[in-house]
Steps between C-alpha positions, in 0.01 A plus 500: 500500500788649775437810644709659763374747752724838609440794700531824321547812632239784317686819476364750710290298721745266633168261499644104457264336312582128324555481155486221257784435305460275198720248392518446102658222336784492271477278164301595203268204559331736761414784227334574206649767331299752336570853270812645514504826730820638451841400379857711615878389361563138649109430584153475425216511749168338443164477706433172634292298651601306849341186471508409885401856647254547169666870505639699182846549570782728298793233422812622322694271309860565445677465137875555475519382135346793357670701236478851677594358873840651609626303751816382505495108561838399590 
């Protein structure tokens, strides 16, 4: 898996240290979705497993079909 490295400036300190910043992977062949953790107007968002990093992950999935969703499509 990609990682890229960054500096990072800690508040307060002003102490660079390097930092790992993860890369994750877009398609749902990467994930295994799990419970539902929450749900708003236009989306739900469900814990997750990301297969390549083996990390739990929040993913939110978008749905503008709904009934109660308010926004104006045209």
């Amino acid at each position: 898996m990609e990682k890229k490295k960054s500096k990072k400036n800690q508040k307060g300190g002003g102490v660079d240290e390097q930092v790992e910043k993860k890369i994750y992977l877009t398609g749902d062949e990467h994930y295994e979705l799990y419970e539902e953790v929450g749900h708003g107007v236009s989306a739900s968002v469900h814990r997750a497993l990301c297969k390549p990093l083996n990390e739990i992950v929040a993913i939110k999935i978008l749905d503008f079909e709904r009934e109660n969703c308010d926004l104006d499509y045209s």
